[in-house]
MOPAC internal coordinates of N, CA, C and O (Angstrom, degrees):
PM7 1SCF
backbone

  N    0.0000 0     0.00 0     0.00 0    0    0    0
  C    1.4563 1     0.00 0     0.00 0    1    0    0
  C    1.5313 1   110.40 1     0.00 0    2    1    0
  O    1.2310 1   122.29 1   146.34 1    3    2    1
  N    1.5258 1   113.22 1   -33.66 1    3    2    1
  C    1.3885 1   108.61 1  -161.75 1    5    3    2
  C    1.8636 1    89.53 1   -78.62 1    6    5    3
  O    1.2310 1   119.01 1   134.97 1    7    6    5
  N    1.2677 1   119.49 1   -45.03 1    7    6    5
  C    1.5157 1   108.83 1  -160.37 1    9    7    6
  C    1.9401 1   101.29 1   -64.32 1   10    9    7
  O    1.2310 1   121.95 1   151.14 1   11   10    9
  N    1.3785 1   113.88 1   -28.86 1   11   10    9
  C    1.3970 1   108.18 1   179.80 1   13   11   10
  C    1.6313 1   107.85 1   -50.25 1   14   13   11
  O    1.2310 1   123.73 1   126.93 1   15   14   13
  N    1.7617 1   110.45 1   -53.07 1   15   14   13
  C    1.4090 1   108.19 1  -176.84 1   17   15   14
  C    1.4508 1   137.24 1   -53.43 1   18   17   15
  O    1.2310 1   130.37 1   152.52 1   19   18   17
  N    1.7869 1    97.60 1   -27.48 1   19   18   17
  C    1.5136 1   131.82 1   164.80 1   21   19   18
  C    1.3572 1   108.19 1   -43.44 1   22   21   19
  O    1.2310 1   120.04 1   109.77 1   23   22   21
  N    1.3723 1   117.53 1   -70.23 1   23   22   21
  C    1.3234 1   147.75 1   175.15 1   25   23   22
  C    1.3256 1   118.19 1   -44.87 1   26   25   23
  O    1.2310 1   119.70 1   142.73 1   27   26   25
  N    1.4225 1   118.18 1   -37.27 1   27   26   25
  C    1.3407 1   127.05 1   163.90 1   29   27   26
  C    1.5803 1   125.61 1   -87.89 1   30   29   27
  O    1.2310 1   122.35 1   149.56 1   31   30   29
  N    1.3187 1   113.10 1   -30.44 1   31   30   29
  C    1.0065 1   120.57 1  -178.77 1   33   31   30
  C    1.6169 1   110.80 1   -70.76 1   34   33   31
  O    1.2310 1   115.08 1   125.89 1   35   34   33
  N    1.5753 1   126.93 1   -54.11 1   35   34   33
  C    1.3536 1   122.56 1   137.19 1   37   35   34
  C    1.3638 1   154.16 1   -16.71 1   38   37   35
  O    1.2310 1   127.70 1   134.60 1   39   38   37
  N    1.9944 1   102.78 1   -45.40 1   39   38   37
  C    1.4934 1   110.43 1   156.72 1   41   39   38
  C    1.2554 1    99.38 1   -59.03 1   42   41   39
  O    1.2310 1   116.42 1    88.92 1   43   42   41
  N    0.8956 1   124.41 1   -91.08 1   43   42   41
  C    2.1043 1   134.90 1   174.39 1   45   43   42
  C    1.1584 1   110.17 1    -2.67 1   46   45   43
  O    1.2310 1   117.96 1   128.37 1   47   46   45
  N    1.2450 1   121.49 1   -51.63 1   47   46   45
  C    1.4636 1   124.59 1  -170.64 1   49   47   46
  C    1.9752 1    94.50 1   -75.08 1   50   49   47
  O    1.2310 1   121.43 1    94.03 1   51   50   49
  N    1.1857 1   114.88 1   -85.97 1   51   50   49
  C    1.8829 1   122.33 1   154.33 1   53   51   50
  C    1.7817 1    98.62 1    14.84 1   54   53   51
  O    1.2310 1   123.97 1   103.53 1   55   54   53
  N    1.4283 1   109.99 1   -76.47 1   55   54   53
  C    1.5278 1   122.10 1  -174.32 1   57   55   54
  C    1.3322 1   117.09 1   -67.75 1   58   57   55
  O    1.2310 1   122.74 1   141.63 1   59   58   57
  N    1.0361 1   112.36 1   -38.37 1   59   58   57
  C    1.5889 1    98.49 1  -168.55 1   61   59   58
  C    1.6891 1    87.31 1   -78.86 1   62   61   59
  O    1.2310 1   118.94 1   113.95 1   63   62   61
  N    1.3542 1   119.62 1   -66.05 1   63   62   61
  C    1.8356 1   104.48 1   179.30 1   65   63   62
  C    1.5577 1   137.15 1    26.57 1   66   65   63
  O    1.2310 1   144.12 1   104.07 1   67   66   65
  N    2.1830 1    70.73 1   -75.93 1   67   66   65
  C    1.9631 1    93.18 1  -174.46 1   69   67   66
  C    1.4703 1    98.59 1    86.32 1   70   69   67
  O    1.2310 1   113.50 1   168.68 1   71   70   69
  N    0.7758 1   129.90 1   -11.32 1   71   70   69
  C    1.8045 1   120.19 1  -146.82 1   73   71   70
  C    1.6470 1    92.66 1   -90.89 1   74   73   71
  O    1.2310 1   120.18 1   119.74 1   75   74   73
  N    1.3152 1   117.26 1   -60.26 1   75   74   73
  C    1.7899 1   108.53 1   168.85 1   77   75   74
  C    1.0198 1   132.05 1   -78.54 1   78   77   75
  O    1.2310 1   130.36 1    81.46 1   79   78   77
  N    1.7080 1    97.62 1   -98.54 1   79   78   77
  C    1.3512 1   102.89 1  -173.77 1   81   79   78
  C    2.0885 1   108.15 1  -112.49 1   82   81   79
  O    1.2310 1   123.66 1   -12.20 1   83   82   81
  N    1.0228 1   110.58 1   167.80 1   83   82   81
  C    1.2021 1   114.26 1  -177.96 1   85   83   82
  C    1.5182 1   111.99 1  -123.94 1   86   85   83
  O    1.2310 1   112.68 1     8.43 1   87   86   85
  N    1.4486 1   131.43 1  -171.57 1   87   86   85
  C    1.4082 1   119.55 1  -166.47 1   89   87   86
  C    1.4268 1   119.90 1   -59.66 1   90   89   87
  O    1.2310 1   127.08 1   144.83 1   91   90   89
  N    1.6201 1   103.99 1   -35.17 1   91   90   89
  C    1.6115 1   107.91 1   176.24 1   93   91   90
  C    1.3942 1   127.80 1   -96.72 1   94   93   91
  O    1.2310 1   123.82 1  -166.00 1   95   94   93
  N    1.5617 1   110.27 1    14.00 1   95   94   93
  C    1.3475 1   116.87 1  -170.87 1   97   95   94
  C    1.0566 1   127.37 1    83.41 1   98   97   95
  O    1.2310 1   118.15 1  -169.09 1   99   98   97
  N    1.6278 1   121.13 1    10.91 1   99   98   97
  C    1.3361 1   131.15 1   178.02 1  101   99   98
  C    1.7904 1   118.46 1   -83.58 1  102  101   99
  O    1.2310 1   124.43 1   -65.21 1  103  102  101
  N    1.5312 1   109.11 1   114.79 1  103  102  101
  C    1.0329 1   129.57 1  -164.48 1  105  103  102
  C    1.5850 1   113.28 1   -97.20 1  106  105  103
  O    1.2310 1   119.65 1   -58.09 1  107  106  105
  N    1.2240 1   118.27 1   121.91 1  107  106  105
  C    1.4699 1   120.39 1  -167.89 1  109  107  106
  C    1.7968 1   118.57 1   -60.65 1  110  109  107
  O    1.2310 1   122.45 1   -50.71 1  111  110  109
  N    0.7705 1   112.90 1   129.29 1  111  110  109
  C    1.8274 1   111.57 1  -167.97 1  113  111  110
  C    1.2069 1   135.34 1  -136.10 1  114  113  111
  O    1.2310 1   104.95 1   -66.90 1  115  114  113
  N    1.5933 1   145.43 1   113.10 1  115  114  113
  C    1.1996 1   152.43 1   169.35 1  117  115  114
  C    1.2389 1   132.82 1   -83.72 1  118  117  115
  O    1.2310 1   123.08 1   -40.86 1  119  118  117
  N    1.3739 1   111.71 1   139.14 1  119  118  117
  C    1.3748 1    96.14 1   161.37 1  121  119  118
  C    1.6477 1   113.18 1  -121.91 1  122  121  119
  O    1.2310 1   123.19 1   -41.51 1  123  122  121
  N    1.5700 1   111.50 1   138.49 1  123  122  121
  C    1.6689 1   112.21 1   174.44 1  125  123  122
  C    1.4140 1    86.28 1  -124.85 1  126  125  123
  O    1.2310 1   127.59 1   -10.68 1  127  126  125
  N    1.3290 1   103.00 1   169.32 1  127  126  125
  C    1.3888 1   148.61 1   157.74 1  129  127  126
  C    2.2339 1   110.45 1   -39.79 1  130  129  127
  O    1.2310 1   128.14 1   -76.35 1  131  130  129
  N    1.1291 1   101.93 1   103.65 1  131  130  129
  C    1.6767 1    97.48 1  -166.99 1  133  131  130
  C    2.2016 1    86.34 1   -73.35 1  134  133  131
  O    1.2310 1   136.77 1   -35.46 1  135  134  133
  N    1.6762 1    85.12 1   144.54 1  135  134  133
  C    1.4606 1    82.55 1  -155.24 1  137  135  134
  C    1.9164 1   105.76 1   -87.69 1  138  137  135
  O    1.2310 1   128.60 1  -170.57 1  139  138  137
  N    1.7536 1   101.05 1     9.43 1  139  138  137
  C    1.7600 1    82.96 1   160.38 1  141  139  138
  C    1.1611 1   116.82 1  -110.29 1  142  141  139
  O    1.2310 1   124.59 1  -150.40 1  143  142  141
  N    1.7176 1   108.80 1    29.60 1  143  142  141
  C    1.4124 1   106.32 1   162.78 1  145  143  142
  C    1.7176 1   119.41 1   -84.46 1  146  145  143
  O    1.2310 1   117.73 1   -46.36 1  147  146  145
  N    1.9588 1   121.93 1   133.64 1  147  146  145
  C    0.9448 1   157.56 1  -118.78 1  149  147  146
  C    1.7225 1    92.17 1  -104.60 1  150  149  147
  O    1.2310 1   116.73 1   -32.15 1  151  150  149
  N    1.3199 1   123.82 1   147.85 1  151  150  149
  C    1.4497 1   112.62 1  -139.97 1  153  151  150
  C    1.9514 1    89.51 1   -94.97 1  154  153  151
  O    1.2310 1   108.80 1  -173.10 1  155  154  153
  N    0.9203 1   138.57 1     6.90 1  155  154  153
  C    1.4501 1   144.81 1   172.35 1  157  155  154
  C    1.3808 1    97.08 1   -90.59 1  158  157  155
  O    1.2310 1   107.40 1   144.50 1  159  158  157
  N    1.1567 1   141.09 1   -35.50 1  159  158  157
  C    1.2470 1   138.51 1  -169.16 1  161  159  158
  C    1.1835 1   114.76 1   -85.11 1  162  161  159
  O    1.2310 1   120.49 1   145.36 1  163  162  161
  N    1.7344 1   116.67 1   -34.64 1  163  162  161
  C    1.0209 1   114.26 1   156.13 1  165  163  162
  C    1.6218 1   154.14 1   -91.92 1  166  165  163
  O    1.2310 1   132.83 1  -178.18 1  167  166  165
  N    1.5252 1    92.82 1     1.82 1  167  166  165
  C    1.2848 1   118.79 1   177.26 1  169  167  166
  C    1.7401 1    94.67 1   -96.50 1  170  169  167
  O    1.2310 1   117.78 1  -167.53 1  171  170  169
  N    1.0381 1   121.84 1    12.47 1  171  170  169
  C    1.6557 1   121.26 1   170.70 1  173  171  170
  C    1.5812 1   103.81 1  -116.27 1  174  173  171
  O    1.2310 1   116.64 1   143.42 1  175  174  173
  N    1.3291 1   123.99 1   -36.58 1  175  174  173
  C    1.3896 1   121.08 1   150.99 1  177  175  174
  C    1.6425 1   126.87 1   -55.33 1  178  177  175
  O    1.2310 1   125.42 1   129.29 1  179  178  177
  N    1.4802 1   107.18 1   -50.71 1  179  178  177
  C    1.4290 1    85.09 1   162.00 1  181  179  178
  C    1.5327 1   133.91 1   -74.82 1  182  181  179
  O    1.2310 1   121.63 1   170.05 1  183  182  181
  N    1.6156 1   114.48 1    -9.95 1  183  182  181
  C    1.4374 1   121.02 1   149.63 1  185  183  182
  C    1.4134 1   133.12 1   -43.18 1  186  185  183
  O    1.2310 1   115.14 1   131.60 1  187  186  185
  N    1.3852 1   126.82 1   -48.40 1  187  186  185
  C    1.5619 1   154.94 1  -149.31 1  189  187  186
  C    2.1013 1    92.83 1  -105.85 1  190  189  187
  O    1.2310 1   122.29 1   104.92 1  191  190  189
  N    1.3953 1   113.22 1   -75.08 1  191  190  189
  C    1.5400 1   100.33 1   165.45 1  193  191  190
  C    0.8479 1   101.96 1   -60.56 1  194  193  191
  O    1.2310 1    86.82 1   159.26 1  195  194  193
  N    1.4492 1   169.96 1   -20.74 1  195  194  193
  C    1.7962 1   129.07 1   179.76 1  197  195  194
  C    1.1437 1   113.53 1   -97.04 1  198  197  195
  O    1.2310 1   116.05 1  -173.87 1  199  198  197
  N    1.4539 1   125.11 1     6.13 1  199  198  197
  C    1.5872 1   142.21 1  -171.71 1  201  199  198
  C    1.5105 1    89.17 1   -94.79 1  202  201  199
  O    1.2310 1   113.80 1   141.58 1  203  202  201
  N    1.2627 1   129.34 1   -38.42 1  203  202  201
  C    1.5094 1   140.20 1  -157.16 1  205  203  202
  C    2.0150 1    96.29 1  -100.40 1  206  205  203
  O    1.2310 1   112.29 1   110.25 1  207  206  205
  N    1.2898 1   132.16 1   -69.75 1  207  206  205
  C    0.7165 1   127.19 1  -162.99 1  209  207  206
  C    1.8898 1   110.15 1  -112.57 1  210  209  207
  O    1.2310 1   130.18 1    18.01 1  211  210  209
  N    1.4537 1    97.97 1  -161.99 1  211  210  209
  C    1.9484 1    91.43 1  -179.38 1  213  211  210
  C    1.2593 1    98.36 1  -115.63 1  214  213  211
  O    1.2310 1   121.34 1   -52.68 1  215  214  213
  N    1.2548 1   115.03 1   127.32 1  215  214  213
  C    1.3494 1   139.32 1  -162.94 1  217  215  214
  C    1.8556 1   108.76 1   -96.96 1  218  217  215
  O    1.2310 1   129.30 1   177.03 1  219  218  217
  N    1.2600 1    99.68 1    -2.97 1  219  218  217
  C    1.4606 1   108.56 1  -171.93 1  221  219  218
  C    1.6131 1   128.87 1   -25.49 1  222  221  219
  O    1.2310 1   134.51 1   122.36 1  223  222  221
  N    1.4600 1    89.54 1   -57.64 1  223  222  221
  C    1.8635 1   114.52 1  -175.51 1  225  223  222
  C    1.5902 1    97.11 1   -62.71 1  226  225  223
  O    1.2310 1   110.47 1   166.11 1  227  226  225
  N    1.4101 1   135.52 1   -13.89 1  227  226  225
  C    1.3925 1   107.02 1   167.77 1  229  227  226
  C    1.5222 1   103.96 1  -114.33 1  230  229  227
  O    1.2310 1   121.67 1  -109.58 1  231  230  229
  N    1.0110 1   114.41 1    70.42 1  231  230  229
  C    1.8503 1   111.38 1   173.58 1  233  231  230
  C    1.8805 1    85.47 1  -140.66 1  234  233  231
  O    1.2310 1   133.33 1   -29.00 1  235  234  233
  N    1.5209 1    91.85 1   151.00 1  235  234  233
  C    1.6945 1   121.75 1  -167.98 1  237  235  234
  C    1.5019 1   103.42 1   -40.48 1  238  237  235
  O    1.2310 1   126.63 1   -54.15 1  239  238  237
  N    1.3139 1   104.85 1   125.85 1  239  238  237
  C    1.1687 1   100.70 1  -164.49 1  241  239  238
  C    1.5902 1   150.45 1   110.15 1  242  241  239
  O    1.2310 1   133.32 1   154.53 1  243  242  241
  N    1.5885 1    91.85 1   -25.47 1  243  242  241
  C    1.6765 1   111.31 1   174.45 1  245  243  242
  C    0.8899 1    95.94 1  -115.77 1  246  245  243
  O    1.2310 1   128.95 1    -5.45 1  247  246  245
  N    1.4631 1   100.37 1   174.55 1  247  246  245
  C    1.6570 1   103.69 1  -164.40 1  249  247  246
  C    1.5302 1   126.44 1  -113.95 1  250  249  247
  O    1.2310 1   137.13 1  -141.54 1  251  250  249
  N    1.1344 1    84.43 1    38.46 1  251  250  249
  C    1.8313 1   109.71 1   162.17 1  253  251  250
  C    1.7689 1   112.10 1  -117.61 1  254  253  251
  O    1.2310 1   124.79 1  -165.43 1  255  254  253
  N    0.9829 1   108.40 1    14.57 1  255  254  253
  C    1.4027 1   121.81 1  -162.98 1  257  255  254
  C    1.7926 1   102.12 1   -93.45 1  258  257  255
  O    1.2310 1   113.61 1   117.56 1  259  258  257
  N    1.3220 1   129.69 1   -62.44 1  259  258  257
  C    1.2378 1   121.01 1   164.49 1  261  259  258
  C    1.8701 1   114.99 1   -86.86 1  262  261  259
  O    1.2310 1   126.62 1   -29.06 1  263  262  261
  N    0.9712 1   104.88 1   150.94 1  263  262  261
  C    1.7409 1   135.60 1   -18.33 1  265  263  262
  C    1.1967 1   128.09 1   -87.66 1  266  265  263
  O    1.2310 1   130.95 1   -46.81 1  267  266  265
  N    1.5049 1    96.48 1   133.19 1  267  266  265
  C    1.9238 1   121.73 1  -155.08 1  269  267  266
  C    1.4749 1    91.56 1   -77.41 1  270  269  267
  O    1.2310 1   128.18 1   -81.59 1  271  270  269
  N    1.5167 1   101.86 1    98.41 1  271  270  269
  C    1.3682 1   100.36 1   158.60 1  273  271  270
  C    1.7792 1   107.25 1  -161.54 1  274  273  271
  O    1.2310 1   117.08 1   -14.33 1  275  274  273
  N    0.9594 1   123.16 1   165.67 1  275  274  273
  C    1.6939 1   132.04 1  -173.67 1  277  275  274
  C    1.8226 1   102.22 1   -51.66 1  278  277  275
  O    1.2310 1   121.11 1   105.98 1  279  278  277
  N    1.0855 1   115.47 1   -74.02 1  279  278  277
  C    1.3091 1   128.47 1   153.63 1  281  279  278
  C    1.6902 1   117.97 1    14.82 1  282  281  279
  O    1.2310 1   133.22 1    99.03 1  283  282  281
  N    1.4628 1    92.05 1   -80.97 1  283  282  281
  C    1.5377 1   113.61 1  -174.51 1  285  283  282
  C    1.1666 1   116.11 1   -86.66 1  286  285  283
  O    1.2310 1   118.52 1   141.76 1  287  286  285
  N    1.0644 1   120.42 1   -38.24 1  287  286  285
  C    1.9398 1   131.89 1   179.79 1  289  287  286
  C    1.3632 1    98.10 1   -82.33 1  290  289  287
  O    1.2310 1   103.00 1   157.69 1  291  290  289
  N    1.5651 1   148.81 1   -22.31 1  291  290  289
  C    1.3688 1   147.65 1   142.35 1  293  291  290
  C    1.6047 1   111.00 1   -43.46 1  294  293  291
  O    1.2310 1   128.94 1   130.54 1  295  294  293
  N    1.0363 1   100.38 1   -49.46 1  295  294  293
  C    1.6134 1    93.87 1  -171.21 1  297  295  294
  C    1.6721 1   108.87 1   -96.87 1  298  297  295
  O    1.2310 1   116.14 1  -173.38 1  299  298  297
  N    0.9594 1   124.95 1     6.62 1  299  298  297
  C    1.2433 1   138.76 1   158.60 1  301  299  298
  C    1.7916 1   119.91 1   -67.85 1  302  301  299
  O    1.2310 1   132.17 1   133.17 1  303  302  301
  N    1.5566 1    94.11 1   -46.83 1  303  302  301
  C    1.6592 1   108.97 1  -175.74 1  305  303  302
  C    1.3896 1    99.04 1   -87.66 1  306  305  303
  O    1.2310 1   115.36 1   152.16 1  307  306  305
  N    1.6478 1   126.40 1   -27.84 1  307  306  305
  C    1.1849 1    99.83 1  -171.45 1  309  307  306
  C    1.7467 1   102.24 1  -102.95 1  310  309  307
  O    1.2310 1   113.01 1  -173.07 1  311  310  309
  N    1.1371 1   130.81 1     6.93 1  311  310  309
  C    1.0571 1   147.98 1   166.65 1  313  311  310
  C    1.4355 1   100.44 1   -58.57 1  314  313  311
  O    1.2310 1   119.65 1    85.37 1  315  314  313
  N    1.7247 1   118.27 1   -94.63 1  315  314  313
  C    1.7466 1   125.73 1   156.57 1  317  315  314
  C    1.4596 1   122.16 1   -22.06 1  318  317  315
  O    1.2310 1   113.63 1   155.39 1  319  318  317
  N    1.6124 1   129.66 1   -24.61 1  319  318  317
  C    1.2745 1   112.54 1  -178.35 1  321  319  318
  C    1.7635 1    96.14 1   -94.15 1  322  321  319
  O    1.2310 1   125.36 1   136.56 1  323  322  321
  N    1.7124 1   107.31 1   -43.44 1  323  322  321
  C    1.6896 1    92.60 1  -169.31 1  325  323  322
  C    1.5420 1   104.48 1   -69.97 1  326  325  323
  O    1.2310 1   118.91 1   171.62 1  327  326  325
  N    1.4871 1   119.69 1    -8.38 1  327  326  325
  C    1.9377 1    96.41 1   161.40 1  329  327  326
  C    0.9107 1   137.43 1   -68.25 1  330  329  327
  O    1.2310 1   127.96 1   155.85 1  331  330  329
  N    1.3978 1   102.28 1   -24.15 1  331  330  329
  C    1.7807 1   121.00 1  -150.80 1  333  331  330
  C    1.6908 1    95.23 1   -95.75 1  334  333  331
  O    1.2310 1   116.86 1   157.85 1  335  334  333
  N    1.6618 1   123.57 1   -22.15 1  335  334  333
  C    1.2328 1   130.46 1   177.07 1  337  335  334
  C    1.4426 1   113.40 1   -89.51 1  338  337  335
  O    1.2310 1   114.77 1   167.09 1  339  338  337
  N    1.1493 1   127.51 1   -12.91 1  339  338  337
  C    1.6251 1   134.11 1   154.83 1  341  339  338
  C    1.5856 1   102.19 1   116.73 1  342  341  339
  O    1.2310 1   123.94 1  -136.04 1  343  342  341
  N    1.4642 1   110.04 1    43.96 1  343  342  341
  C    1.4261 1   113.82 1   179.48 1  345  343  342
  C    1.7064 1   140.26 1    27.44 1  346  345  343
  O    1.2310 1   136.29 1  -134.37 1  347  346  345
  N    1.3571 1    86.06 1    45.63 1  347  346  345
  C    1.5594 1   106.94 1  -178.71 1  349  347  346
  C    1.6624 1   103.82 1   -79.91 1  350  349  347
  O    1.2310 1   124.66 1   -37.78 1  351  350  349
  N    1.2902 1   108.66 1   142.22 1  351  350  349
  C    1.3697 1    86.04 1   168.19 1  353  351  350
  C    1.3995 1   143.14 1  -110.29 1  354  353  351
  O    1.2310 1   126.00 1  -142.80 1  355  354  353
  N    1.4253 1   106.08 1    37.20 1  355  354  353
  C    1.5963 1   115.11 1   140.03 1  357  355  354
  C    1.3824 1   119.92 1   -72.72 1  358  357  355
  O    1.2310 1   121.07 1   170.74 1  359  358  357
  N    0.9768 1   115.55 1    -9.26 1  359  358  357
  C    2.0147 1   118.11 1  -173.19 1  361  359  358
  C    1.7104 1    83.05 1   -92.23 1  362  361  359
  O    1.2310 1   103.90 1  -173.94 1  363  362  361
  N    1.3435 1   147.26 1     6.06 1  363  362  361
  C    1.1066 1   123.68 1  -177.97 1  365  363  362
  C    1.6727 1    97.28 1  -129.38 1  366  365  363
  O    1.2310 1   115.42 1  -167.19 1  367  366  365
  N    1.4416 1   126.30 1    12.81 1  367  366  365
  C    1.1658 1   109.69 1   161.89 1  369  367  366
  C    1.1273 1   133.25 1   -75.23 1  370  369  367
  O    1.2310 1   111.84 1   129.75 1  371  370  369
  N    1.3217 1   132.99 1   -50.25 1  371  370  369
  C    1.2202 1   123.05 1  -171.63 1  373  371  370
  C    1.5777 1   122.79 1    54.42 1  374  373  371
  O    1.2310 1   122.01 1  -130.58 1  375  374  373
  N    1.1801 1   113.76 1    49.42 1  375  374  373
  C    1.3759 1   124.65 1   166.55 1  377  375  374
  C    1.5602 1   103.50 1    61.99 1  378  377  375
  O    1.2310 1   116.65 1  -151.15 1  379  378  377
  N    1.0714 1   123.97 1    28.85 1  379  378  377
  C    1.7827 1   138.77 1   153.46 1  381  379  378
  C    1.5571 1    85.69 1   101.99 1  382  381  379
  O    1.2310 1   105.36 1  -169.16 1  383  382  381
  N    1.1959 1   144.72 1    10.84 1  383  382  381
  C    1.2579 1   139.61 1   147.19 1  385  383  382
  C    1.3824 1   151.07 1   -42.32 1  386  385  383
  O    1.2310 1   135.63 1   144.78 1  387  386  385
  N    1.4240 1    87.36 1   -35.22 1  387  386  385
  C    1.9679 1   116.23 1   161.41 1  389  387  386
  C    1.3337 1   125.70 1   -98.52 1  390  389  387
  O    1.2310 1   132.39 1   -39.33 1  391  390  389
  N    1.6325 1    93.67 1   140.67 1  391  390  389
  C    1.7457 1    97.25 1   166.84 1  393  391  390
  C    1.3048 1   111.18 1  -121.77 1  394  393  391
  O    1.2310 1   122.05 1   -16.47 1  395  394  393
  N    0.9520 1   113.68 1   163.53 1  395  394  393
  C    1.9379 1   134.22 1  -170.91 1  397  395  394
  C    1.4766 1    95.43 1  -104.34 1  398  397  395
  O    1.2310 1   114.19 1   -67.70 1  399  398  397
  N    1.2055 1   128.60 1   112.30 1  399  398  397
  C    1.1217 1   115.62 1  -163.64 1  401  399  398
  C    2.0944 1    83.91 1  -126.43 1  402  401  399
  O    1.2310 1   124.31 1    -1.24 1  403  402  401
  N    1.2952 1   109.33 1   178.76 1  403  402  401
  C    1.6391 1   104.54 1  -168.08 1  405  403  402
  C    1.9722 1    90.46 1  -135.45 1  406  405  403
  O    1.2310 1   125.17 1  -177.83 1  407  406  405
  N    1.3344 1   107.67 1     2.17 1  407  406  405
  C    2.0055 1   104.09 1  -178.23 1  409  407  406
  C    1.9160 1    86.54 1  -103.91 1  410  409  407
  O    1.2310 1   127.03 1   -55.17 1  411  410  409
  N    1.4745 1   104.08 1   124.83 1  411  410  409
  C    1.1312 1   112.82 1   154.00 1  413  411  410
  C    1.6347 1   127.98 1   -35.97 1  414  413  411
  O    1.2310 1   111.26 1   -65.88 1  415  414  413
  N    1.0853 1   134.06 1   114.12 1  415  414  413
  C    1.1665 1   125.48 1  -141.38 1  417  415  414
  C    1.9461 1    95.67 1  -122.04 1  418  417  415
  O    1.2310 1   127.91 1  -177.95 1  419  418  417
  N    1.7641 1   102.38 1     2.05 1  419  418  417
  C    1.5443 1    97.90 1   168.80 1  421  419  418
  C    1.5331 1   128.45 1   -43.49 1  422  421  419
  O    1.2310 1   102.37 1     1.00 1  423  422  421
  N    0.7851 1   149.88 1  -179.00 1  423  422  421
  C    1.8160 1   152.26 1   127.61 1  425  423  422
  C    1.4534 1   113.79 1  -141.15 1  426  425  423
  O    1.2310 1   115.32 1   -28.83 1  427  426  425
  N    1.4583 1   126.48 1   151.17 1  427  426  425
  C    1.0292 1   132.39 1  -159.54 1  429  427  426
  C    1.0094 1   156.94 1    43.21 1  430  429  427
  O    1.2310 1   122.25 1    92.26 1  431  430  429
  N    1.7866 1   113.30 1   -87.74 1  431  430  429
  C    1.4309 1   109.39 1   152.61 1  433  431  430
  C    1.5769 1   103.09 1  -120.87 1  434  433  431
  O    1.2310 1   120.38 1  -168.74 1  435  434  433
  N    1.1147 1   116.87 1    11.26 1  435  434  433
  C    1.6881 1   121.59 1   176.09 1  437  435  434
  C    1.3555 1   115.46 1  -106.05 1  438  437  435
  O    1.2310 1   126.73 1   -73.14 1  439  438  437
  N    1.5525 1   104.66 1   106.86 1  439  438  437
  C    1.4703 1   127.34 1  -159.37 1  441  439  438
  C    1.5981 1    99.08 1   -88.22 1  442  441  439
  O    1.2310 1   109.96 1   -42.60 1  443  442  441
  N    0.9517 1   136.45 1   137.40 1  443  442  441
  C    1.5124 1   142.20 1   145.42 1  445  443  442
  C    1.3711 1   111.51 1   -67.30 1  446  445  443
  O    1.2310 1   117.32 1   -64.85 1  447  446  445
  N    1.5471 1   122.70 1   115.15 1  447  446  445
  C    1.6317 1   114.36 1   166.38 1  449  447  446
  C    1.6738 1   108.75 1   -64.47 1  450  449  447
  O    1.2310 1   120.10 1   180.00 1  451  450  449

């Protein structure tokens, strides 16, 4: 009895986390900008996601906005479009440009959905 409670008390602990896995095996997931992708490629990704979704949180001023660079504001847009498309991961290619990465990739006050 006691190792069942062990066992449960652990799943419980496991779930509430978030950090792995959850009851159905659903694993938390991103997509950024793979960083030896070439700054036309990615200034056409952040073209294509902000055409698709609202790009708001990285314009001057919000707080996805620093640091202003192709880099981060790429993986920002393609971050917001592969959520908003139901995190498949063809919504995170971008012509072999994206990675699915599984480390929360927020900082500060700029949250990754």
């Amino acid at each position: 009895m006691a190792k069942a409670a062990a066992v449960a008390i652990s799943f419980l602990l496991l779930f509430l986390s978030g950090d792995l896995l959850a009851v159905n095996g659903y694993q938390k997931t991103w997509c950024v900008a793979r960083p030896s992708s070439d700054h036309a490629t990615l200034l056409a990704n952040i073209n294509y996601a902000c055409s698709q979704v609202d790009c708001r949180i990285m314009q001057k001023g919000c707080p996805c906005f620093y640091p202003d660079n192709l880099i981060n504001h790429a993986s920002i847009a393609m971050n917001l479009y592969y959520n908003s498309k139901g995190k498949n991961q063809w919504n995170c290619d971008f012509r072999g440009s994206g990675l699915i990465v599984i480390t929360d990739p927020s900082y500060g006050n700029c949250l990754y959905p």
